[in-house]
C-alpha positions as CSV (number, residue, x, y, z in Angstrom):
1,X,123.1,-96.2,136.9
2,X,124.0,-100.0,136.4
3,X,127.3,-100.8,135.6
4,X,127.9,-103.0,131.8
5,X,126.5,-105.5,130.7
6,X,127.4,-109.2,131.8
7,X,129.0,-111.6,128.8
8,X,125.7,-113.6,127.1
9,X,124.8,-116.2,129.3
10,X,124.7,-119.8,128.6
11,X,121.6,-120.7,126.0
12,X,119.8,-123.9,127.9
13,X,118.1,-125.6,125.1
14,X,115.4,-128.9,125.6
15,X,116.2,-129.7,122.2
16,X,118.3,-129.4,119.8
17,X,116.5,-128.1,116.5
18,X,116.2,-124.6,117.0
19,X,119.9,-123.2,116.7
20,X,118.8,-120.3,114.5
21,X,116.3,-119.1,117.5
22,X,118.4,-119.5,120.1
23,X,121.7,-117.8,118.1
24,X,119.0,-115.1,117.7
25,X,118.4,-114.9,121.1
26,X,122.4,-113.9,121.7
27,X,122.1,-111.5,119.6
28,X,119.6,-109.4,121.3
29,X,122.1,-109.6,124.2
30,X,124.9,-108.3,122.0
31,X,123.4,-105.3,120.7
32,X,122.7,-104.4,124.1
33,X,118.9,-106.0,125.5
34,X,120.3,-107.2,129.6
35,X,117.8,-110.7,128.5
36,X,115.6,-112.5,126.3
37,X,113.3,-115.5,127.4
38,X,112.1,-117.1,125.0
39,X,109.4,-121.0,124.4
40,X,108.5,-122.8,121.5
41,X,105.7,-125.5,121.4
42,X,105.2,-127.8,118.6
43,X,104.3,-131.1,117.2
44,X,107.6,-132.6,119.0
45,X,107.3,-131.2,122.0
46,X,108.5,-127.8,124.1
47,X,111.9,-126.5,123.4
48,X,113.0,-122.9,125.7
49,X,116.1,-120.7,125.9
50,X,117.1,-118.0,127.7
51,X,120.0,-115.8,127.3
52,X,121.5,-112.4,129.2
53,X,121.5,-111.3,132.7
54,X,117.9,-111.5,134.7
55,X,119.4,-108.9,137.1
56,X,122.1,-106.8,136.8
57,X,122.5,-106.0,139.9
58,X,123.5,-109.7,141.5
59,X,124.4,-110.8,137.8
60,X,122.1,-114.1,137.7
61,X,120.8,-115.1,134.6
62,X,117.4,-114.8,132.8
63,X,115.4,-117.6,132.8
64,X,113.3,-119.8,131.0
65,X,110.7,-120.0,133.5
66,X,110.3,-115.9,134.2
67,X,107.2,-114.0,134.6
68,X,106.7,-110.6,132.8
69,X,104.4,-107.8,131.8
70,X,103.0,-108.5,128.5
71,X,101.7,-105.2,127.5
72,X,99.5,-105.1,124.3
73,X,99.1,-109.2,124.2
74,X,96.6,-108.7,127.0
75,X,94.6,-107.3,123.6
76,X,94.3,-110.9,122.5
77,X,93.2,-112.0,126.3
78,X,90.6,-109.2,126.4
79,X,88.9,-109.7,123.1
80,X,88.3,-113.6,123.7
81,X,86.7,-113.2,127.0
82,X,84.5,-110.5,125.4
83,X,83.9,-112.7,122.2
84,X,82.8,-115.6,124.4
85,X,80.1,-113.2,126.2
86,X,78.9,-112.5,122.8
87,X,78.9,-116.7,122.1
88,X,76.3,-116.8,125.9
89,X,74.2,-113.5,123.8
90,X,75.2,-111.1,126.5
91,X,76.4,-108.7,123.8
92,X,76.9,-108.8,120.0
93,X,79.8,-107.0,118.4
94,X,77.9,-104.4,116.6
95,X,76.4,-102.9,119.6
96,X,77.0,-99.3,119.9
97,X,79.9,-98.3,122.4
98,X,76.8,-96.0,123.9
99,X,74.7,-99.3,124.8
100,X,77.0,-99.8,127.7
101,X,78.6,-96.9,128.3
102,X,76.2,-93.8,127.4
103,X,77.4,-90.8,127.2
104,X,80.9,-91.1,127.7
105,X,82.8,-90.9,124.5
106,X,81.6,-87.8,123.5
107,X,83.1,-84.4,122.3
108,X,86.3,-83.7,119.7
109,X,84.7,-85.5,116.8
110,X,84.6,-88.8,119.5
111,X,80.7,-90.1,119.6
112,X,79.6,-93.5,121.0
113,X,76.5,-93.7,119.1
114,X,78.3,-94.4,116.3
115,X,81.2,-96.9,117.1
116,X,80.8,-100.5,117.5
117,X,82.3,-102.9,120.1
118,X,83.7,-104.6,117.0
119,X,85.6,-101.5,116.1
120,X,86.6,-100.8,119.3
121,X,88.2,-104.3,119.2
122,X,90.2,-103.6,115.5
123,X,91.2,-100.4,116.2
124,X,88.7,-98.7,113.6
125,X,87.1,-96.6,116.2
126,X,89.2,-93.4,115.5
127,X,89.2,-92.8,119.5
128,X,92.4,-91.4,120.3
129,X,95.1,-93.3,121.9
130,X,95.7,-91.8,125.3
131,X,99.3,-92.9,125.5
132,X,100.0,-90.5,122.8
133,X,99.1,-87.5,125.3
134,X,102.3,-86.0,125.8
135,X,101.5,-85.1,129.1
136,X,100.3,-88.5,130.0
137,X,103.9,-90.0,128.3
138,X,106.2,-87.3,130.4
139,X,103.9,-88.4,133.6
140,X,104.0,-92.1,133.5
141,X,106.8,-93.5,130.7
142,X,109.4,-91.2,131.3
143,X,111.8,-89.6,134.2
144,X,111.3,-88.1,136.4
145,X,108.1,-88.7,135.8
146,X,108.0,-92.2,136.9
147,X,109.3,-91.9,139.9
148,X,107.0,-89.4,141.4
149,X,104.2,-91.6,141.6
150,X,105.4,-95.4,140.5
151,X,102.4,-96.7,142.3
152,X,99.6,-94.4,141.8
153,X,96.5,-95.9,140.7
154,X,94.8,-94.5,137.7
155,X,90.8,-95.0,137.1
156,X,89.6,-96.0,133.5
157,X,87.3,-93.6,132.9
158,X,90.3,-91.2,133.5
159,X,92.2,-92.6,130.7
160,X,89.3,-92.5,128.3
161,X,89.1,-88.7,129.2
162,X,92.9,-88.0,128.4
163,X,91.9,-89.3,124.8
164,X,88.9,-87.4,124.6
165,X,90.7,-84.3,125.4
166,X,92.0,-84.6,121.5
167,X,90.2,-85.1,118.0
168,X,89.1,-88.0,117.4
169,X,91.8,-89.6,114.1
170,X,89.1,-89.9,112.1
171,X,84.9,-90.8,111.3
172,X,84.4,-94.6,112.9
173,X,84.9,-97.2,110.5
174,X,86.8,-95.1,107.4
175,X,90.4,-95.9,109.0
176,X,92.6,-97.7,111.2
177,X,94.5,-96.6,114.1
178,X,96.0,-98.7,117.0
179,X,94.6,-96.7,120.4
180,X,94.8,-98.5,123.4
181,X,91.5,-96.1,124.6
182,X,90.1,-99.3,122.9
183,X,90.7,-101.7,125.0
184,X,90.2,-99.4,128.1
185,X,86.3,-99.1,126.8
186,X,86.2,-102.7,126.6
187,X,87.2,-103.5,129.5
188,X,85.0,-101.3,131.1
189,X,81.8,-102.8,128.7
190,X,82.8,-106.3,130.2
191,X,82.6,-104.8,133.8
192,X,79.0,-102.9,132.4
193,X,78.1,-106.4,131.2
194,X,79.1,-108.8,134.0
195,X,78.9,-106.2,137.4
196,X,82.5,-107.4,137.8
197,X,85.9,-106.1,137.3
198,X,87.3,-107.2,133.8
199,X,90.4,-109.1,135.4
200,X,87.6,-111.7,137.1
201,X,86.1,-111.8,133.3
202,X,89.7,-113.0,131.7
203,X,90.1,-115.1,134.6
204,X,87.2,-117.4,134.7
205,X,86.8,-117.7,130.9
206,X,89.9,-117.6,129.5
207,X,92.8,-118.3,131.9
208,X,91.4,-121.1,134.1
209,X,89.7,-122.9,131.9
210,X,92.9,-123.1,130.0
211,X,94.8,-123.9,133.2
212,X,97.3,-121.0,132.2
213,X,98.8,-121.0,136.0
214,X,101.4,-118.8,136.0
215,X,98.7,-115.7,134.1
216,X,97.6,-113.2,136.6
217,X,95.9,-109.6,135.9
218,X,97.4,-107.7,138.8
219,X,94.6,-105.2,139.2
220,X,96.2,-102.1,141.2
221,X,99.3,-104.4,142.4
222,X,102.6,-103.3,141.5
223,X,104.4,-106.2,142.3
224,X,105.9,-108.9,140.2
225,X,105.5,-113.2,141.0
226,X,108.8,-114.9,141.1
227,X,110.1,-116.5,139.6
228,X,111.0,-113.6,137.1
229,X,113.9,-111.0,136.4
230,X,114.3,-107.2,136.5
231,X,112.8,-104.4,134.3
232,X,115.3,-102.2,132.6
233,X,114.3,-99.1,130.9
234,X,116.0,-95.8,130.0
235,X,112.8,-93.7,130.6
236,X,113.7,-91.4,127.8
237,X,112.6,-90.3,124.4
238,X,116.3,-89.8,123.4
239,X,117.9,-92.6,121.3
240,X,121.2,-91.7,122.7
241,X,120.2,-91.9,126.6
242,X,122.4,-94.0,128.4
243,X,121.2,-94.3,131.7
244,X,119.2,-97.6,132.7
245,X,116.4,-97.6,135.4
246,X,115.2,-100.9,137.4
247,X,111.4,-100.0,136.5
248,X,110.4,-103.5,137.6
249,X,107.6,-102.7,140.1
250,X,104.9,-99.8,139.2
251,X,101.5,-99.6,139.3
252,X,99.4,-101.5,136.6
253,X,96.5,-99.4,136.2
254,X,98.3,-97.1,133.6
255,X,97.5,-100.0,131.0
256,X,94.3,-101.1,132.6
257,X,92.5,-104.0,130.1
258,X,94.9,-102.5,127.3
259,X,98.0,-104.1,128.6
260,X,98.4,-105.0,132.0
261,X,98.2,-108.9,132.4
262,X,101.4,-110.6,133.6
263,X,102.2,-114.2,132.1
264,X,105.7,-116.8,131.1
265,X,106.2,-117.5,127.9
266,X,104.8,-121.2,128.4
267,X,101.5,-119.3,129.3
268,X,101.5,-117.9,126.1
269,X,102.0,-120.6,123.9
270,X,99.4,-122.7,125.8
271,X,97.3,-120.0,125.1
272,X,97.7,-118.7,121.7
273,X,97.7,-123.1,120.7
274,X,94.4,-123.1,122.4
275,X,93.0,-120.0,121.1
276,X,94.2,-120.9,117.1
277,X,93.3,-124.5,117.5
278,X,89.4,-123.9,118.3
279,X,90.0,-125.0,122.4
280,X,88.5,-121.8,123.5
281,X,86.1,-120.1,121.3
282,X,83.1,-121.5,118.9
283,X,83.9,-121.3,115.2
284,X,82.2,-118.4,114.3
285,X,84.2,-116.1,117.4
286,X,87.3,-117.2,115.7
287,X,86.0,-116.4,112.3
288,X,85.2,-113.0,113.3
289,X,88.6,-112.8,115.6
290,X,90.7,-113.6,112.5
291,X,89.1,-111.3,109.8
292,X,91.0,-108.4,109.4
293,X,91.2,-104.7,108.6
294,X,94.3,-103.6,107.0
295,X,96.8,-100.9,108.5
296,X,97.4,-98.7,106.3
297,X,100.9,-98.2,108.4
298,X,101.7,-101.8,108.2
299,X,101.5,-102.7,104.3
300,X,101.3,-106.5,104.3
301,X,99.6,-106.9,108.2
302,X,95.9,-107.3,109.3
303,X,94.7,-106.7,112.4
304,X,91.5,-109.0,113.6
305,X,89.7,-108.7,117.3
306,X,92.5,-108.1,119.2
307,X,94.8,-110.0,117.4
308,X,97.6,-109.4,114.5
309,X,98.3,-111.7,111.0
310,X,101.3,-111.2,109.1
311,X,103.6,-113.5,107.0
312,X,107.2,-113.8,107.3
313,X,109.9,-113.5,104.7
314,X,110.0,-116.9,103.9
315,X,105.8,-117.0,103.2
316,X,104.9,-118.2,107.3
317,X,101.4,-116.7,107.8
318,X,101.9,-115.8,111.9
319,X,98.8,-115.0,113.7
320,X,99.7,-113.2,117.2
321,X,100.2,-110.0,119.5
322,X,103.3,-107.9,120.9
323,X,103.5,-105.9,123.8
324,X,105.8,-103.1,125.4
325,X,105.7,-101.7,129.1
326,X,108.6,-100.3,130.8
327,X,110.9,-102.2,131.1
328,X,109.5,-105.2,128.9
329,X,108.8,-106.1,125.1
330,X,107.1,-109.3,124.1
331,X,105.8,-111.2,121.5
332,X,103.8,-113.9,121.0
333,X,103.2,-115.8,117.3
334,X,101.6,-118.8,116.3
335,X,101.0,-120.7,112.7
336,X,97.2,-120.3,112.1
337,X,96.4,-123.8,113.2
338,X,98.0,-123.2,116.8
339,X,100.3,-126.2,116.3
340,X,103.6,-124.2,116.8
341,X,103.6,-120.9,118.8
342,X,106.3,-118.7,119.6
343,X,106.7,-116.3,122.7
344,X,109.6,-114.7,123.7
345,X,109.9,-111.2,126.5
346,X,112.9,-109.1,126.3
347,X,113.7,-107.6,129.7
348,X,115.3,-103.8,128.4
349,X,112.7,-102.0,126.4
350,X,114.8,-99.7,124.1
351,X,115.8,-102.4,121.6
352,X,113.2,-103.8,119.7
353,X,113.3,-107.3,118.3
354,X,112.0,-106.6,115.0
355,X,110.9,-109.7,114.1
356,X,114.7,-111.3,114.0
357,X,113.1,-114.1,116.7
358,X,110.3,-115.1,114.1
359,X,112.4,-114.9,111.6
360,X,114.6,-117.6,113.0
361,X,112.2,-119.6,114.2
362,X,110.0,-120.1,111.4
363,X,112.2,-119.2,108.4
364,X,115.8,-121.6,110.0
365,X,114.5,-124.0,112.3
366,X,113.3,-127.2,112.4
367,X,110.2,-128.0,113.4
């Protein structure tokens, strides 16, 4: 167990208009998240803040610069390299799952035949999510769980089957329900497609051509780039654990394409400015990556291809992703145009930021 907290670090803004952000920021510390990192780009430029402890252990700060897991924003990643395949006609949306994968969603109301890559992609499939399994939550999220087997590599096709082992939520296309069996299955479509792993697929048409540097998709390495903080989770289903675990190195193959790329927060904004402003994808990919389906969960929210829309307090429509893995919550948000993006990682991942970082950015700051 780590000892308290360190006293909030030093916020080290570029410029000066974004008080309410980097107050915000602070705040996280307080109620107890060890850092937050967090970049804005704009019309006037880059401003970035960090504050909290990177490592507990030695005490040094986080940093403005730090690489992290970014869960569930690989979505975004995942659905634009499959959405320019479908702009060269290797594949159109409303293929059947079965096309490229026959015959492996099947059984417990789950059939292929009748679920789309585009539903795959909005979470309309009614596949199950596999990180729902309890069994597969004790193994890999929780202790002692986690330390059994930090590093042991789990196939695709294996997750799929832990979903498949329940009934399906409901017929394809009559409801919406996040699973991150999804994006397993469309991963593994791109690899049917291209005769390649996915990763290679995100990497030559997504992050090189947007020269997103500091973006990797680890494959089966557990290892984190520097620079970049520690991973803090409590690796318990009980609100009122108090322990904290250093869960910073594990093996990425428990997210597969669903969530395991690793990026910086300046990665993200060149990305999600890019993606918004019509850089990466012809018009009528982004038109069919922005239209949305409606959670019925999340009154007020759409979700698109692998990518969120919801509107702030103040009226901000904010087009983005979020992402948890142990140890790490981020988010990424940008206004529909791409011309100021938001994306912030929080190093502890049992307090979430709820928004409180949007918020201040687009509801108090200057822009």
């Amino acid at each position: 167990m780590f000892g308290p907290l360190r006293p909030v670090a030093p916020v080290r803004p570029l410029r000066d208009d974004h008080g309410p952000t980097a107050r915000a920021l602070e705040d996280l510390v307080r109620a107890g998240v060890p850092g937050v990192t967090a970049q804005v780009r704009d019309r006037a430029g880059v401003w970035r803040s960090a504050a909290g402890t990177g490592d507990l252990r030695a005490g040094t700060p986080r940093g403005t610069g730090d690489h992290y897991r970014v869960g569930s924003i690989t979505k975004t990643f995942v659905a634009a390299a499959l959405l320019r395949l479908e702009a060269d006609g290797q594949l159109d949306l409303d293929d059947t799952v079965d096309r490229w994968l026959p015959g492996l969603v099947r059984g417990h109301g789950h059939d292929g035949r009748r679920i789309t890559v585009r539903q795959l992609l909005n979470h309309t499939s009614g596949i199950r999510n596999y990180t729902a399994d309890e069994d597969f939550d004790r193994e890999y999220f929780r202790a002692p769980g986690f330390y059994e087997h930090p590093y042991h590599t789990v196939a695709p096709g294996d997750l799929v089957r832990i979903a498949l082992r329940h009934p399906a939520d409901f017929p394809p296309g009559t409801s919406w329900n996040y699973s991150n069996t999804n994006y397993v299955l469309a991963g593994m479509i791109i690899e049917r497609i291209t005769g390649r792993p996915y990763g290679e697929t995100v990497r030559d048409r997504v992050i090189r051509p947007l020269g997103l540097s500091s973006t990797t998709v680890p494959g089966t390495d557990p290892r984190m780039p520097r620079p970049g903080g520690r991973a803090y989770s409590k690796l318990s289903a009980d609100p009122s654990a108090t322990r904290v675990h250093d869960v910073t190195h594990f093996s990425p193959t428990l997210a597969h394409a669903a969530g395991e790329i690793i990026s910086t927060s300046a990665d993200l904004t060149r990305f999600y400015s890019a993606l918004l402003g019509g850089r990466l994808l012809p018009p009528e990919q982004l038109a069919a990556m922005t239209t949305t389906v409606e959670s019925p969960r999340h009154p007020g929210a759409g979700y698109g291809l692998g990518i969120v829309s919801r509107t702030t307090s103040c009226g901000v429509q904010l087009w983005g992703h979020g992402g948890g893995m142990p140890g790490s919550l981020s988010q990424a948000v940008s206004t529909r145009d791409g011309r100021r993006v938001l994306a912030y990682n929080l190093n502890g991942d049992w307090t979430e930021a709820a928004g409180t970082i949007e918020e201040a950015e687009f509801c108090e700051s200057g822009s």
